[in-house]
C-alpha positions as CSV (number, residue, x, y, z in Angstrom):
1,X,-25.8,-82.4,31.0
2,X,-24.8,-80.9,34.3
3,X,-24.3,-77.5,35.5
4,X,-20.8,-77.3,35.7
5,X,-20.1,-79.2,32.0
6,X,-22.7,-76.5,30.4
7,X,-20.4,-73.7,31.8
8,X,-17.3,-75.1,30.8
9,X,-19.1,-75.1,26.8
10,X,-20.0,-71.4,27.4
11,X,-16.9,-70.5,28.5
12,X,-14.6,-72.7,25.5
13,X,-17.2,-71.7,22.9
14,X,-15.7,-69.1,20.2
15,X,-16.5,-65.4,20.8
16,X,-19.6,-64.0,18.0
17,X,-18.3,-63.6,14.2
18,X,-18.6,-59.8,14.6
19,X,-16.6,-59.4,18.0
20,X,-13.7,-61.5,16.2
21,X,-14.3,-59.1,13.5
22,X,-13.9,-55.9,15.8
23,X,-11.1,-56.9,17.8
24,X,-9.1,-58.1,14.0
25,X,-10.1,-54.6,12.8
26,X,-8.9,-52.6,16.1
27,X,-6.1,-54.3,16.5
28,X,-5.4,-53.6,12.3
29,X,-6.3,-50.0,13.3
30,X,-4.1,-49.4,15.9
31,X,-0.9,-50.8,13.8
32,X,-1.8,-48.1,11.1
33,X,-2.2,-45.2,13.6
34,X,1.3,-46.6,15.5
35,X,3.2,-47.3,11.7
36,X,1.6,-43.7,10.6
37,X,2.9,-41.6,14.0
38,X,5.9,-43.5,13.3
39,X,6.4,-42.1,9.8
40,X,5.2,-38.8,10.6
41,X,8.1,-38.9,13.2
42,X,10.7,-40.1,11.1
43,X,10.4,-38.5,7.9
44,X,11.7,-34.8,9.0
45,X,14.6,-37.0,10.7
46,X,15.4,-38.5,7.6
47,X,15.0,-35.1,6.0
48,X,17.8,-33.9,8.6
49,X,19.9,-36.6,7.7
50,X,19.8,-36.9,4.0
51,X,20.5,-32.9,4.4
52,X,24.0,-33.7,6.4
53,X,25.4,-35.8,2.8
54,X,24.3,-32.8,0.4
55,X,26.4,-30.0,0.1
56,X,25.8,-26.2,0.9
57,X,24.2,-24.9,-2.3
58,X,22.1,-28.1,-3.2
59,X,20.7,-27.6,0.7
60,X,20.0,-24.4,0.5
61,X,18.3,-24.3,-3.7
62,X,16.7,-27.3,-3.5
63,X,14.4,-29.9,-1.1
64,X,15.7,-32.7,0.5
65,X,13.1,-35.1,-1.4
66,X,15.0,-34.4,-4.5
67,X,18.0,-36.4,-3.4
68,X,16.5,-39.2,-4.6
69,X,15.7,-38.2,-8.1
70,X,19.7,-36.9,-8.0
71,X,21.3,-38.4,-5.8
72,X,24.8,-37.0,-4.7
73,X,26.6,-37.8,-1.4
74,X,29.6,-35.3,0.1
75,X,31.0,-35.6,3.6
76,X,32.2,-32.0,3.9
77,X,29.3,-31.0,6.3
78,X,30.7,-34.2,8.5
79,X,34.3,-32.9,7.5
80,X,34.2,-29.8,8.6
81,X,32.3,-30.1,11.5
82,X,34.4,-32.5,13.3
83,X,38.3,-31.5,12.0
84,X,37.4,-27.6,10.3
85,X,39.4,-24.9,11.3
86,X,39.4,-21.1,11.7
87,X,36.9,-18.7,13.3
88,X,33.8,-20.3,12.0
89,X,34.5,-23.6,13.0
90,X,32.3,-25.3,15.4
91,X,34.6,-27.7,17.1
92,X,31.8,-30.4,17.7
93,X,35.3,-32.9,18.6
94,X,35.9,-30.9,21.5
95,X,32.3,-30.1,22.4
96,X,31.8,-33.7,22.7
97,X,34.7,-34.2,25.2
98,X,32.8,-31.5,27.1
99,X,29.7,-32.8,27.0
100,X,31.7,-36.2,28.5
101,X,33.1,-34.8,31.0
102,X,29.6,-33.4,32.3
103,X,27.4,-36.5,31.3
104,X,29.5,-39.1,33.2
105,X,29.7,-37.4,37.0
106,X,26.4,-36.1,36.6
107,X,25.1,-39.4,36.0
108,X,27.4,-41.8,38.0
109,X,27.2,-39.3,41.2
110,X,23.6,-38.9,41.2
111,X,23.4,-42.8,40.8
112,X,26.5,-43.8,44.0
113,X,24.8,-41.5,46.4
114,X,20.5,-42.5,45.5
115,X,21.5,-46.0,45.6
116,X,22.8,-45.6,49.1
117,X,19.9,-43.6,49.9
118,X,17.3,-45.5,48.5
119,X,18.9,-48.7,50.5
120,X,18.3,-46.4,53.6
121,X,14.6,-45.6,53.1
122,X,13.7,-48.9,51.9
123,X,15.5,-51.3,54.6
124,X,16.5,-49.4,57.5
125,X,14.5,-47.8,60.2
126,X,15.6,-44.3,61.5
127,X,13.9,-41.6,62.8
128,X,12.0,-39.0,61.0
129,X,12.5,-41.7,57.9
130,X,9.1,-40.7,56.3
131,X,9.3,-37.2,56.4
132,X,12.9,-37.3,55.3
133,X,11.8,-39.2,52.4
134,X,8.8,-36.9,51.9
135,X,11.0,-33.7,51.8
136,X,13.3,-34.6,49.2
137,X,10.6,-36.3,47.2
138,X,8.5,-32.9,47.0
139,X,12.2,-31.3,46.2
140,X,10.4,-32.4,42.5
141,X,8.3,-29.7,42.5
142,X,11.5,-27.2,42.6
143,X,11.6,-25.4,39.2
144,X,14.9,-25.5,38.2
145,X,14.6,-22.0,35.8
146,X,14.0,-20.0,39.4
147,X,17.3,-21.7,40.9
148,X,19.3,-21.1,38.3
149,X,20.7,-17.5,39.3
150,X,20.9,-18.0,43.1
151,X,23.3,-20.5,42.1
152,X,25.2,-18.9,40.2
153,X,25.7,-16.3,42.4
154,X,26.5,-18.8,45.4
155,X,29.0,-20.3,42.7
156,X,30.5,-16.7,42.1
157,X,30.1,-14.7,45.1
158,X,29.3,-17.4,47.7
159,X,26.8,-16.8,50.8
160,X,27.5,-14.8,53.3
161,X,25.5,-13.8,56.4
162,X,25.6,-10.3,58.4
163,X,24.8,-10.7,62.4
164,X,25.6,-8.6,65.6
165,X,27.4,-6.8,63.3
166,X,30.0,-9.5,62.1
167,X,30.2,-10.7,58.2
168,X,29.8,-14.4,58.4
169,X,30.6,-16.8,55.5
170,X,28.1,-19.6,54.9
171,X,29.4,-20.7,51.4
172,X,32.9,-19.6,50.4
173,X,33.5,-18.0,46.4
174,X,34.6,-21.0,44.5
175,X,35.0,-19.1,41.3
176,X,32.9,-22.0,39.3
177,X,31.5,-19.5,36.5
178,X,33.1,-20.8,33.1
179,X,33.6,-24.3,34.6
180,X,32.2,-27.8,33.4
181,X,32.3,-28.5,37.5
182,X,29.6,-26.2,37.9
183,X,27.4,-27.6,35.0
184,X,27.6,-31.3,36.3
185,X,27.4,-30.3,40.3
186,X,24.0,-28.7,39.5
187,X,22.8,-31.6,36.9
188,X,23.7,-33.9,40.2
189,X,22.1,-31.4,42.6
190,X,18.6,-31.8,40.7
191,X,19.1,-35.6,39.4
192,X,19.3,-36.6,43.0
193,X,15.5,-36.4,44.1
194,X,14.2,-38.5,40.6
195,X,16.9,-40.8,41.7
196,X,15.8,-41.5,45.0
197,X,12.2,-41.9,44.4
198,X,12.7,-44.1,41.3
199,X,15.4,-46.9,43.5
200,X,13.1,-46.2,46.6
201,X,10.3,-47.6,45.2
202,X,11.6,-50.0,43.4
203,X,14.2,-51.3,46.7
204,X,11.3,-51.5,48.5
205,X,9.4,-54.4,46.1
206,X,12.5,-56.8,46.5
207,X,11.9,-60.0,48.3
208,X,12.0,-59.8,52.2
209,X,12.6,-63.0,52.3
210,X,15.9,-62.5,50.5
211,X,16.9,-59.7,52.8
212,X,15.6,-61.1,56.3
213,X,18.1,-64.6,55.4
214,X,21.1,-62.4,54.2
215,X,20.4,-60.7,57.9
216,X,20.2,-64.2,59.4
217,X,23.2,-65.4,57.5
218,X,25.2,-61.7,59.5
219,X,25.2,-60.4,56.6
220,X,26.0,-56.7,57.3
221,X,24.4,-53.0,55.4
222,X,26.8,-53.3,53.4
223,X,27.0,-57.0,52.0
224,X,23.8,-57.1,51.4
225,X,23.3,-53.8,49.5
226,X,26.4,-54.3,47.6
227,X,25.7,-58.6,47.1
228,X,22.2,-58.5,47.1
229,X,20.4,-55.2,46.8
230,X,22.6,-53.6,43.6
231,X,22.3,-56.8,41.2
232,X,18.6,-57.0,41.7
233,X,18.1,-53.1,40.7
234,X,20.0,-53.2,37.6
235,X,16.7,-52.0,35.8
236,X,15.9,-49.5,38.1
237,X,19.6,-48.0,37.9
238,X,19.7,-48.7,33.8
239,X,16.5,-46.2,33.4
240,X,17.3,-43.6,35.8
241,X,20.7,-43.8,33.8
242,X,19.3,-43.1,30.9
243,X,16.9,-40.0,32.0
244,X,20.0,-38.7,33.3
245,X,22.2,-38.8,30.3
246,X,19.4,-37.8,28.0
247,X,18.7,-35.2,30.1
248,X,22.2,-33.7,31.2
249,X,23.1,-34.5,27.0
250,X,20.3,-32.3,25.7
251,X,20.5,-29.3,28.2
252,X,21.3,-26.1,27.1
253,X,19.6,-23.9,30.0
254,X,22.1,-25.0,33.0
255,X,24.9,-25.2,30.8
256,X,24.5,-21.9,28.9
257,X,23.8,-20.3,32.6
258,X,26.6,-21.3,34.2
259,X,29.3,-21.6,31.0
260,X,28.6,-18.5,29.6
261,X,31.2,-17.2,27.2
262,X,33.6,-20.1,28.0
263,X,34.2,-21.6,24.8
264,X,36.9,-24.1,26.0
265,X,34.4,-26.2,28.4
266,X,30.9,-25.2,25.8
267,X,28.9,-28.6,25.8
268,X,27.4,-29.7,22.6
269,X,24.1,-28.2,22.8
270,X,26.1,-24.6,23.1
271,X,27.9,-25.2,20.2
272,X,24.7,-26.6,18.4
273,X,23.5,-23.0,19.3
274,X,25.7,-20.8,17.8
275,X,26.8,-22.8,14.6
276,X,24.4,-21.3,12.3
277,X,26.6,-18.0,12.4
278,X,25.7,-14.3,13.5
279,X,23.0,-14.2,10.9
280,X,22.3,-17.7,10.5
281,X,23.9,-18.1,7.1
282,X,25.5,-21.6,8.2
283,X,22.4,-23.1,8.9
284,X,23.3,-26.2,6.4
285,X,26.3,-27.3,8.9
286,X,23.9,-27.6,11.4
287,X,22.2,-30.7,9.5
288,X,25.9,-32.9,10.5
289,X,26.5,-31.0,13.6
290,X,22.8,-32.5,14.8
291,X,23.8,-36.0,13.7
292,X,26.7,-35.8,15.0
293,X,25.4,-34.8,18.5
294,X,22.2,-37.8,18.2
295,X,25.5,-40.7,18.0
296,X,26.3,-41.1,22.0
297,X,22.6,-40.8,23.5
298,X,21.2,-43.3,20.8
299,X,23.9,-45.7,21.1
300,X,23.6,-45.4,25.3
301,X,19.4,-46.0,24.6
302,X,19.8,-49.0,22.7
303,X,22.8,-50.5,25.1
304,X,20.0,-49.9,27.8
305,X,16.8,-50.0,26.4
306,X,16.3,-53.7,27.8
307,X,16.1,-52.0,30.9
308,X,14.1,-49.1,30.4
309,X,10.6,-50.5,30.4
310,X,11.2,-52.7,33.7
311,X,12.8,-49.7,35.5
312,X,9.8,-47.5,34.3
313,X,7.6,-49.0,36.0
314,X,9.9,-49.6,38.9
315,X,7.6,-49.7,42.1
316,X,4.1,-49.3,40.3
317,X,2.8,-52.8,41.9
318,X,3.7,-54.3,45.3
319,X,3.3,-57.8,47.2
């Protein structure tokens, strides 16, 4: 028997019985600790949402678990907080138009302008690229809880600038307190660095090959990035979609910052806010209102979620 055919057996020949025994057991294991986090997860979720069918005095006399030994179903929680009237009223239907009309510039804008940028930064040579690049990457590290004020005020009062004794105007007053313009311009204003990173990276793994014929071809900027460059980052522009509209969804510091008072443009994490009431004796409306609010991001997660994974790790290996 040579060398080489002795090796081969070593290497073909079955792993010992009790290292076939360990890796069956920790691979057993870790589907119990993942099925267990799982249910731990979901059960006050499915709590919340057996809550939303009961109505206001079973909710507030007895646990959720009992449904099952009684079960009732009632859709006025869903009734009235969708089409109720008067005072109390949430008015999730029109919070959820608000929350539209800041989830879908704040997430479209942000992705229009990276994309451009991160074509810039990945394929063209300019100066002062890297520390351009560098700059609005550490533009991360900005905490958005100490910008929020300054902002507002430049929304409000504007920027103005006192030298040689003349008043000069940096930033005019736009008036933007109250207005869902102001919620969505800041979402876009903070999105925009993530953004830029996240399609950087991940513009930068395409082929060269690809690019350099396209080039060859005279292929301008343009062609290619629109032809070329935007079909093959589909993933990376499907996940940064989806931070954005989770993230823009579930605020409730930018938008209670800069909406205030304004009930007409209040987003639905406002509204989520105040429906328990002054004293908090609604709290069983709050069950739909939640379900109610989880609909649009959970169906835009799923749509996407093919992408999510791939564009995650967008960039993380190279060559």
């Amino acid at each position: 028997m040579t060398v080489d055919t002795k090796t081969r057996q070593e290497t073909e020949s079955p792993a010992p019985l009790g290292t076939r025994l360990y890796n069956k057991l920790s691979r057993g294991g870790t589907k119990v600790i993942v099925w267990i986090l799982a249910i731990v997860w979901l059960v006050p979720t499915l709590g919340l949402f057996i809550s939303s069918f009961r109505s206001e005095s079973d909710i507030k006399t007895t646990g959720w678990w009992t449904w099952f030994s009684d079960p009732s179903v009632t859709l006025d929680n869903y009734d009235f907080v969708l089409f109720g009237t008067g005072s109390a009223a949430p008015g999730m239907g029109d919070a959820l138009l608000n929350s539209l009309a800041i989830v879908i510039p704040a997430t479209i804008i942000p992705i229009a302008i990276a994309a451009f940028a991160a074509y810039a930064f990945a394929w063209m040579d300019f100066p002062g690229r890297n520390w351009i690049f560098i700059l609005l990457v550490s533009l991360l590290a900005v905490p958005i809880q100490m910008s929020l004020i300054p902002l507002l005020q430049l929304y409000v009062g504007g920027a103005h600038l006192g030298i040689f004794g003349l008043d000069m105007t940096i930033f005019p007053d736009l008036d933007l307190q109250g207005t869902s313009f102001s919620v969505w311009a800041t979402h876009t204003g903070f999105g925009m660095p993530l953004a830029v990173f996240l399609l950087t990276n991940y513009m930068s793994t395409l082929p060269r090959d690809v690019i350099e014929s396209a080039r060859i071809d005279g292929g301008d900027h343009f062609t290619i990035f629109w032809k070329l460059i935007v079909p093959l980052s589909v993933p990376a522009l499907a996940a940064f979609a989806i931070f954005q509209f989770l993230w823009t969804w579930n605020d409730y510091l930018i938008a209670v910052t800069f909406v205030g008072s304004a009930e007409n443009v209040a987003p639905v994490t406002v509204v989520l806010a105040n429906v328990t009431g002054s004293r908090g004796q609604d709290w069983h409306i709050l069950t739909a209102a939640a379900f109610v609010s989880m609909v649009l991001p959970l169906t835009v997660f799923f749509s996407l979620q093919r992408y999510f994974v791939s564009g995650l790790l967008a960039g993380s290996t190279k060559g």
